[in-house]
C-alpha positions, 0 to 999 in steps of 0.5 A: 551482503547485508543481514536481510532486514525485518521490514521493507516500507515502500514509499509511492511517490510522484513529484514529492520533493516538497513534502519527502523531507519530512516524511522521511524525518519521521520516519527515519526516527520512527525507526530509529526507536525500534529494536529490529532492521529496516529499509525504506525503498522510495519509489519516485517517479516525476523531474521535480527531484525527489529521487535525487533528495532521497538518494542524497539523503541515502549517502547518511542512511543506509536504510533508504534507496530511490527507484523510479524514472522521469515519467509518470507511469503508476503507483500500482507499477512504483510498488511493484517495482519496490515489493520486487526488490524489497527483502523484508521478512514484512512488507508494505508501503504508505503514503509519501505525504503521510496520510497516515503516520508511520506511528500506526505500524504499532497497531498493524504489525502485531496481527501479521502473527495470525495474518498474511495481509494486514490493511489499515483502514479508516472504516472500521473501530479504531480508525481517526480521521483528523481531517476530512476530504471535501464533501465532493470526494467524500460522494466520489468515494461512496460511488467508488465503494458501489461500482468496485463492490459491484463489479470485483466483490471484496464486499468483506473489505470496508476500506480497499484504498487506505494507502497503508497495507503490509504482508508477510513478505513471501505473500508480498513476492507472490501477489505482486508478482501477478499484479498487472494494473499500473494505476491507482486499482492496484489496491483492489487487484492485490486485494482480489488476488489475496482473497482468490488465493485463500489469504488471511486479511486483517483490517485495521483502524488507522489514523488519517487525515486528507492534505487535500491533494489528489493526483487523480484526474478527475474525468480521465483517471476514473475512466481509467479506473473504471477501465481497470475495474472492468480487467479486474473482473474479466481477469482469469485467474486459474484456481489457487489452494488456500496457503497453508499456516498453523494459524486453524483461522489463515485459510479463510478468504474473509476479511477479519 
């Protein structure tokens, strides 16, 4: 077997196949420039044939590998399934039509020296958004941001759903392991089990721009959503020790 690699990078996809080539250009040279090993897990599910472009451009780059099945069935399930076979030392995933470029990784995997989660975002110092969402989402996110609070806490978190998270990767093996919500709320239950866990989280200031596509249905998926929230909240989790770190700051449960 093959030297483990130091960072797994997970790709959701659903139906990509116009925009998964260029992601993986960038990226591939991205890590192309950098001193440690990668591999790139592409979880792609849909019948537009992103998981056979992805599996093709594999036969030329060991890094890469494709998952996933003909059926939508979640990117909360996708990255699920991707963090259960990745091997890196770090762990985390981004967006496949690359909201945020892979450049940042630069900015977040320093901090998982002192951290275990480390999450970008486009609501504290540092962030750049290049192009804004319309108007009507940018009102669907602030009503979000109230119910989610309201119902599941994270109220130290500004930006639950930025589509660029990493973890150390044992932290990633043991919040995944329990993450059950198959939508687009996965990022809240993951980020509710770290608190509840005693994690240290690290928000960061990311780039971002909006490609003005959205997979979410717009009465159906926030129903779902809400749904899901609702199991986030009622969800019992029995008591969990705070981890152990030789950082004095790991064993807080607060956003940083």
């Amino acid at each position: 077997m093959s030297a483990p690699p130091f960072l797994s990078l997970i790709l959701p996809a659903y139906n990509e196949a116009r925009s998964i080539s260029a992601t993986l250009d960038t990226i591939q040279a991205y890590l192309d420039r950098q001193s440690y090993l990668a591999e790139v897990l592409v979880c792609a599910d849909g019948t537009d044939g992103t998981r056979e472009l992805v599996r093709a451009r594999a036969a030329s780059d060991r890094r890469l590998s494709a998952l996933g099945a003909p059926q939508r069935r979640g990117k909360g399930r996708g990255i699920r399934e991707g963090v259960a076979r990745a091997r890196g030392q770090v762990i985390g995933f981004m967006d496949a039509d690359n909201k945020t470029p892979v450049e940042e990784l630069g900015k977040v995997l320093p901090y998982l020296d002192r951290h275990d989660v480390v999450i970008g975002s486009r609501a504290v110092g540092g962030s750049q958004i290049e192009v804004r969402p319309p108007l009507h989402r940018r009102l669907g996110s602030q009503a979000f941001a109230l119910v989610m609070h309201a119902l599941v806490g994270l109220e130290d978190v500004r930006d639950t759903q930025c589509g660029f998270k990493f973890f150390r990767g044992a932290v990633a093996h043991d919040l995944f392991s329990q993450q059950r919500i198959d939508g687009y709320m996965f990022d809240v239950e993951v980020l509710n089990l770290a608190v509840r866990a005693g994690y240290r989280i690290k928000e960061v200031g990311v780039r971002w721009r909006d490609d003005g596509d959205t997979r979410l249905r717009l009465i159906s998926g926030n129903w779902q959503n809400l749904i899901d929230l609702v199991r986030i909240r009622l969800r019992r989790l029995a008591p969990r020790a705070a981890r152990a770190s030789s950082d004095p700051e790991a064993s807080s449960c607060k956003a940083a």
